[in-house]
C-alpha atoms as a printed R data frame, in Angstrom:
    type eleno elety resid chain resno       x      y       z
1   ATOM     1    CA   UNK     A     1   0.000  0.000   0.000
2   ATOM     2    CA   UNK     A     2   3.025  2.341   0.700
3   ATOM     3    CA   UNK     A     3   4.719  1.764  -2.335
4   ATOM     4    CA   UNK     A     4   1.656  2.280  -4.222
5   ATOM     5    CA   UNK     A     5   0.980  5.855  -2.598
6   ATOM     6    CA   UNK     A     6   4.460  6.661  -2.989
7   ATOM     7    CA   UNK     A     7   4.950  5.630  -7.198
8   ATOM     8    CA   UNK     A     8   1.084  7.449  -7.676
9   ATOM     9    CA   UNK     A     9   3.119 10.373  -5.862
10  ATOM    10    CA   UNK     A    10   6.065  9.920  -7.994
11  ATOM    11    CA   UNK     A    11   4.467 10.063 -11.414
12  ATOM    12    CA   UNK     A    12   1.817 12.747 -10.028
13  ATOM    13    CA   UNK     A    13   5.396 14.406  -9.588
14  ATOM    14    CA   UNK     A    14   6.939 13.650 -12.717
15  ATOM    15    CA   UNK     A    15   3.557 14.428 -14.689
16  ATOM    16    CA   UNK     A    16   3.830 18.041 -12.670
17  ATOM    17    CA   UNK     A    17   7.276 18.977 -13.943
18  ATOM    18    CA   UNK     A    18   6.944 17.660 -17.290
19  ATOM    19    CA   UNK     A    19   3.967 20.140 -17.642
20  ATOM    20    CA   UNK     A    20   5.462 22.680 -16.587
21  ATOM    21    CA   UNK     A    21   8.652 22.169 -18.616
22  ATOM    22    CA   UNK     A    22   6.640 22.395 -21.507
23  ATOM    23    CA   UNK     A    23   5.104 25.598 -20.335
24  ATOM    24    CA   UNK     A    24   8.025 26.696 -19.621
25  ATOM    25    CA   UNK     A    25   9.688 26.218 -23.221
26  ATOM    26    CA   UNK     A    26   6.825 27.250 -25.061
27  ATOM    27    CA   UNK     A    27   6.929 30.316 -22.953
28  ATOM    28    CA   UNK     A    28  10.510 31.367 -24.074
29  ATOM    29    CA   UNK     A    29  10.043 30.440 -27.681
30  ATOM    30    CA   UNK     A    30   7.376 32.448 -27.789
31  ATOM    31    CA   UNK     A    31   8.856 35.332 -25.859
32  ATOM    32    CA   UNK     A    32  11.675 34.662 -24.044
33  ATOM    33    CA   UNK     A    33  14.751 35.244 -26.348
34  ATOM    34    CA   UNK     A    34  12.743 37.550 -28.969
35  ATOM    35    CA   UNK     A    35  13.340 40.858 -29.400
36  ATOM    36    CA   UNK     A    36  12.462 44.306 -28.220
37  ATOM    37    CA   UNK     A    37   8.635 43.104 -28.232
38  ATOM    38    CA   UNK     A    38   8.827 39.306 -27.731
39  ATOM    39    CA   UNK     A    39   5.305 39.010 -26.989
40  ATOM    40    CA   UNK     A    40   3.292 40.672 -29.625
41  ATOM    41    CA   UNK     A    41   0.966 38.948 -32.157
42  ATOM    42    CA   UNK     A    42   1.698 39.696 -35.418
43  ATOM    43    CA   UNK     A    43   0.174 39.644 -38.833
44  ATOM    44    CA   UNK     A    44   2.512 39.980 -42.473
45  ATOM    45    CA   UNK     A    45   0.041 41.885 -44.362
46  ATOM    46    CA   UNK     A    46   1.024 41.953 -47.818
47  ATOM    47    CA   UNK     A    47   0.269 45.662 -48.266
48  ATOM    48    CA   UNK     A    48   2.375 49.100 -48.291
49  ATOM    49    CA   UNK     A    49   2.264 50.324 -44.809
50  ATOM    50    CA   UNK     A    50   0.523 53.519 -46.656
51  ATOM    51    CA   UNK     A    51  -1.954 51.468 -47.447
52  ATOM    52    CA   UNK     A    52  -2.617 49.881 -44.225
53  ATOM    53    CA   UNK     A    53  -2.821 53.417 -42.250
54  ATOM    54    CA   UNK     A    54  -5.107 54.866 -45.558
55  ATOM    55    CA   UNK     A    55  -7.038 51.684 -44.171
56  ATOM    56    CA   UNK     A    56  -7.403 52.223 -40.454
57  ATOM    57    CA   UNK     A    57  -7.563 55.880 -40.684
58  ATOM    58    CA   UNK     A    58 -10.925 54.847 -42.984
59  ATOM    59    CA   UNK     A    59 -11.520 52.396 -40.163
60  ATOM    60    CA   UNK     A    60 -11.456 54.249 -37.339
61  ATOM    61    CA   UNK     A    61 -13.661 56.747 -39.797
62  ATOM    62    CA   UNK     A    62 -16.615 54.419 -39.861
63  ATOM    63    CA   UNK     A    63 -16.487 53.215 -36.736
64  ATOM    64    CA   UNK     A    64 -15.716 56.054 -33.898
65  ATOM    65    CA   UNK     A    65 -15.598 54.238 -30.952
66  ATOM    66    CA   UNK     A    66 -12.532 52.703 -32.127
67  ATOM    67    CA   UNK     A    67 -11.020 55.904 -31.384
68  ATOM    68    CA   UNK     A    68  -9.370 55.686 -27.812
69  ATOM    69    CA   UNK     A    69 -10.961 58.741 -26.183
70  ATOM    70    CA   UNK     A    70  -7.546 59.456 -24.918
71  ATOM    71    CA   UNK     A    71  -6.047 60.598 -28.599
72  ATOM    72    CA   UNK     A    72  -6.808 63.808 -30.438
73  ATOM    73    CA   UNK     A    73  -5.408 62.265 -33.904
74  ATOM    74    CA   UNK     A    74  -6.628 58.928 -35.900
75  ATOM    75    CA   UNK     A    75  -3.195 58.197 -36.679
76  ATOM    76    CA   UNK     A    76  -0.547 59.866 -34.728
77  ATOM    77    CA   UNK     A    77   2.929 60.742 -36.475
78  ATOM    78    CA   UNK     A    78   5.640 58.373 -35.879
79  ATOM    79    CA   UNK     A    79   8.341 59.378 -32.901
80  ATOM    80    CA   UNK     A    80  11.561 61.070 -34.023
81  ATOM    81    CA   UNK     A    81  14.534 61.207 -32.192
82  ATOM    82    CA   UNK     A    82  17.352 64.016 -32.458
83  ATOM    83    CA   UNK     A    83  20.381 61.796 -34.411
84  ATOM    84    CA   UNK     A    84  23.367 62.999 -32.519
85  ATOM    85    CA   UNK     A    85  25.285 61.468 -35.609
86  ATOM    86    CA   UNK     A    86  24.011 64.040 -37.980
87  ATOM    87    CA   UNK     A    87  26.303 66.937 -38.385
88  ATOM    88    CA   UNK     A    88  24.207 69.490 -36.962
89  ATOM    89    CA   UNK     A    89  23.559 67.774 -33.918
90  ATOM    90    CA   UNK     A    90  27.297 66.979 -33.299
91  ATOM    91    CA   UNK     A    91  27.988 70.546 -33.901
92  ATOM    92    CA   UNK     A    92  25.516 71.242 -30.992
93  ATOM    93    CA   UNK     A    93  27.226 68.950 -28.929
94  ATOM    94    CA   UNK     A    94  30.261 70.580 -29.230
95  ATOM    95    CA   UNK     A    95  28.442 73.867 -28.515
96  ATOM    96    CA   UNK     A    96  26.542 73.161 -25.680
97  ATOM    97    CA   UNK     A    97  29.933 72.020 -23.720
98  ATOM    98    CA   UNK     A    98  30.660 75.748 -23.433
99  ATOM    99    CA   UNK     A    99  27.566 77.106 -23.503
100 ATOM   100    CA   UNK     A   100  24.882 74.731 -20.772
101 ATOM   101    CA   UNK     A   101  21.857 76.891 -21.631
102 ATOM   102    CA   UNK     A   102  21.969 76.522 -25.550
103 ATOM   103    CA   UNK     A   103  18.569 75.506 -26.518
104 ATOM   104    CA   UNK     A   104  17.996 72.198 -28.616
105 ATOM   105    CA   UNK     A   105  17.668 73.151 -32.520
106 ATOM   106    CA   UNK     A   106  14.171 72.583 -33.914
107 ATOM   107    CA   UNK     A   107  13.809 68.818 -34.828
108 ATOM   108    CA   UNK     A   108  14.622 68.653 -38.529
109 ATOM   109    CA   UNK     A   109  14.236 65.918 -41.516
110 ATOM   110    CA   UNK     A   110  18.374 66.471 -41.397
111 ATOM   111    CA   UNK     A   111  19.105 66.124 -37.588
112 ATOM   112    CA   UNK     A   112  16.188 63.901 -36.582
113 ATOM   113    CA   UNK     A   113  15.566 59.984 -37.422
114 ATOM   114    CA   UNK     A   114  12.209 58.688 -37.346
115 ATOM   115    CA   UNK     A   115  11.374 55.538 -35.032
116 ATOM   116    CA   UNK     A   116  11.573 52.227 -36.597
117 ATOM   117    CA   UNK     A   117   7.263 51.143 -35.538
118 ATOM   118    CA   UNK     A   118   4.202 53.296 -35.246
119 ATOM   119    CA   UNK     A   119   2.485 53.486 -32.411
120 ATOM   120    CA   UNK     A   120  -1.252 53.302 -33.236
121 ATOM   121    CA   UNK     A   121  -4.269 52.913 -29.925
122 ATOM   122    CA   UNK     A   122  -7.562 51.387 -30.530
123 ATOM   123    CA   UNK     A   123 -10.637 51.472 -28.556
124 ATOM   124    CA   UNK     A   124 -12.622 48.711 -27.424
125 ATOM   125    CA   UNK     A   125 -15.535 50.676 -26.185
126 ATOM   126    CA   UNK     A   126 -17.344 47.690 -24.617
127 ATOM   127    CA   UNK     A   127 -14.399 46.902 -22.328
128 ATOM   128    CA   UNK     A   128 -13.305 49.983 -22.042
129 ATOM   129    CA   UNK     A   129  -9.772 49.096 -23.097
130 ATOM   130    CA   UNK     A   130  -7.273 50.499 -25.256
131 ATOM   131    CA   UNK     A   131  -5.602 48.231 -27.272
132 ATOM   132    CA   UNK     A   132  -1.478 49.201 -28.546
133 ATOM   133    CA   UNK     A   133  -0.865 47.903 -31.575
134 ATOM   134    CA   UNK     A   134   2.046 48.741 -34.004
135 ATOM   135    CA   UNK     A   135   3.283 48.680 -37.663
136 ATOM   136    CA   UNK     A   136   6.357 48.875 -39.315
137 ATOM   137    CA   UNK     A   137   7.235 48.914 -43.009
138 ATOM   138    CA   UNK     A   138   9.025 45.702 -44.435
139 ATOM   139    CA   UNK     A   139  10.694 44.701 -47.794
140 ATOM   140    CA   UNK     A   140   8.691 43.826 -51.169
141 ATOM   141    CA   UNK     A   141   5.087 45.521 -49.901
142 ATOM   142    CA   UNK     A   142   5.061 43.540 -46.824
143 ATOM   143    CA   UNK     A   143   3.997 45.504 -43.375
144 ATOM   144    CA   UNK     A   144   3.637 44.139 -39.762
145 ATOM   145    CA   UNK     A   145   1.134 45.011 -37.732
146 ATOM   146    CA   UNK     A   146   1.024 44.301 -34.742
147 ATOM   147    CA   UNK     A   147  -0.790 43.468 -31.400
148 ATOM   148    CA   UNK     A   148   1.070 44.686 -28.315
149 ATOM   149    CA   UNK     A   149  -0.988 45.163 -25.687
150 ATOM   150    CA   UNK     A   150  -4.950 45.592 -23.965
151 ATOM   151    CA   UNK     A   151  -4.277 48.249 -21.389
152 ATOM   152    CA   UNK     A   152  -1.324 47.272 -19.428
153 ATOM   153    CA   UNK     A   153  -1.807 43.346 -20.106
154 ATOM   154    CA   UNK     A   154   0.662 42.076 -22.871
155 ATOM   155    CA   UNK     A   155  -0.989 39.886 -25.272
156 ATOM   156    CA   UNK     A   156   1.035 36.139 -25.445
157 ATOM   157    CA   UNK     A   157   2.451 37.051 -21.666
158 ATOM   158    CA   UNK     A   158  -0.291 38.455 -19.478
159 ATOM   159    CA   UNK     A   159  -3.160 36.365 -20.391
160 ATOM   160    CA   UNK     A   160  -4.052 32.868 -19.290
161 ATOM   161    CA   UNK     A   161  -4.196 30.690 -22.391
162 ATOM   162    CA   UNK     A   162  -7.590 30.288 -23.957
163 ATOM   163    CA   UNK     A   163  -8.281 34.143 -22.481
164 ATOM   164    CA   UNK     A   164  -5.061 35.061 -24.868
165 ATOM   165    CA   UNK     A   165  -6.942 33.089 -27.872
166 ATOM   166    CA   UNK     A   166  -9.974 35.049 -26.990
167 ATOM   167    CA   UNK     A   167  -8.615 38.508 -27.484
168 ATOM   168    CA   UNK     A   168  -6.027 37.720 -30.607
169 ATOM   169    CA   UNK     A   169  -9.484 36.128 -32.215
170 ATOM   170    CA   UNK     A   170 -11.571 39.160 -31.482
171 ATOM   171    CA   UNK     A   171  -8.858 41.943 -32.347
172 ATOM   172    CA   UNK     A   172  -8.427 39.760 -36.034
173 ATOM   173    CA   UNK     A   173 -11.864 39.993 -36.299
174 ATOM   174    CA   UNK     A   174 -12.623 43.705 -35.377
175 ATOM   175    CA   UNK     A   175  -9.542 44.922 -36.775
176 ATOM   176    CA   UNK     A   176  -7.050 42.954 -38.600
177 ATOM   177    CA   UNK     A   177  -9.962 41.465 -41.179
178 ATOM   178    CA   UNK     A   178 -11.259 44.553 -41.470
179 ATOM   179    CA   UNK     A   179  -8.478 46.734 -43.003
180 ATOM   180    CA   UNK     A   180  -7.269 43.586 -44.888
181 ATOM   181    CA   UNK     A   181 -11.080 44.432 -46.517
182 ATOM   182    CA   UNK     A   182 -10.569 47.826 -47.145
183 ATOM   183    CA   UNK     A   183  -7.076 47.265 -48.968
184 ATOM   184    CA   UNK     A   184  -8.451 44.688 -51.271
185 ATOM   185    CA   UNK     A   185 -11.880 46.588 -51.986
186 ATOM   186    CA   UNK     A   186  -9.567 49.732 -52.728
187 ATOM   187    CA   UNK     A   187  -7.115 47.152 -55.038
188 ATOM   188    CA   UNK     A   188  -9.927 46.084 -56.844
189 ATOM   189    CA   UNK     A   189 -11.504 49.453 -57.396
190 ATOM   190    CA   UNK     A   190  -8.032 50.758 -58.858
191 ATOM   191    CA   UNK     A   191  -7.968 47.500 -61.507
């Protein structure tokens, strides 16, 4: 009888860790060794990123209360940092160890360089929950867009499993299907 409780134990044990081992892996290849966002979902839309923010601008047109409350613009402009590699900006650098109070020069196309994603916010209106997503340009008319975040809950991270299927479904159907519409309604319109 003791033997019995202990080898039920044992592979109760053994089941336990193999579990979680798997977890555990599946975590990290999802997430664990990625990136700077090793947890998004994303979607290779084979579209000009142009085209995709002509799309959700449209979008967010038709439907307003995908508009987060919380921004002014349907599409804000992508982040720009100053590029202290440009000349101007090393000149300023040089300047500024004399002079402390030297204001910064006005951001430029010449002494700034534009972040590699945009930032866009959604609004789910019946959660009340803003949803990050970003894209970013790729090679031969391919853009990823991506799904970063509900709130402060990363998607593929923060989320028990079949909740995290949930909300990837729901944002590919609200969102992701929907400007994949508009792209090919406006590509058949143009031939």
């Amino acid at each position: 009888m003791r033997t019995k409780t202990i080898k039920n134990v044992a592979i109760f044990f053994s089941f336990f860790l193999l579990l979680w081992g798997c977890e555990e892996f599946f975590r990290r290849e999802i997430g664990g060794f990625a990136g700077s966002y090793p947890f998004v979902e994303y979607w290779e839309i084979e579209a000009t990123e142009q085209e995709i923010l002509v799309a959700i601008k449209e979008l967010k047109q038709e439907d307003t209360l995908l508009q987060s409350p919380y921004d002014k613009e349907l599409i804000p402009e992508r982040n720009s940092e100053y590029d202290w590699d440009s000349p101007e900006m090393i000149e300023y650098s040089r300047k500024v160890q004399t002079d402390s109070l030297l204001p910064l020069p006005p951001k430029t196309d010449a002494n700034t360089k534009g972040s590699y994603w945009l930032y866009i916010d959604f609004y789910y209106s019946d959660t009340r929950e803003v949803v990050h997503t970003w894209t970013r340009p790729g090679f031969g008319g391919i853009t990823t867009f991506a799904l970063v975040s509900l709130n402060d809950r990363l998607i593929n991270r923060d989320y028990w499993f079949l909740a995290n299927k949930w909300e990837i479904h729901k944002f590919k159907k609200r969102i992701v299907d929907k400007i994949q519409e508009k792209i090919d309604k406006k590509r058949e319109a143009t031939s």
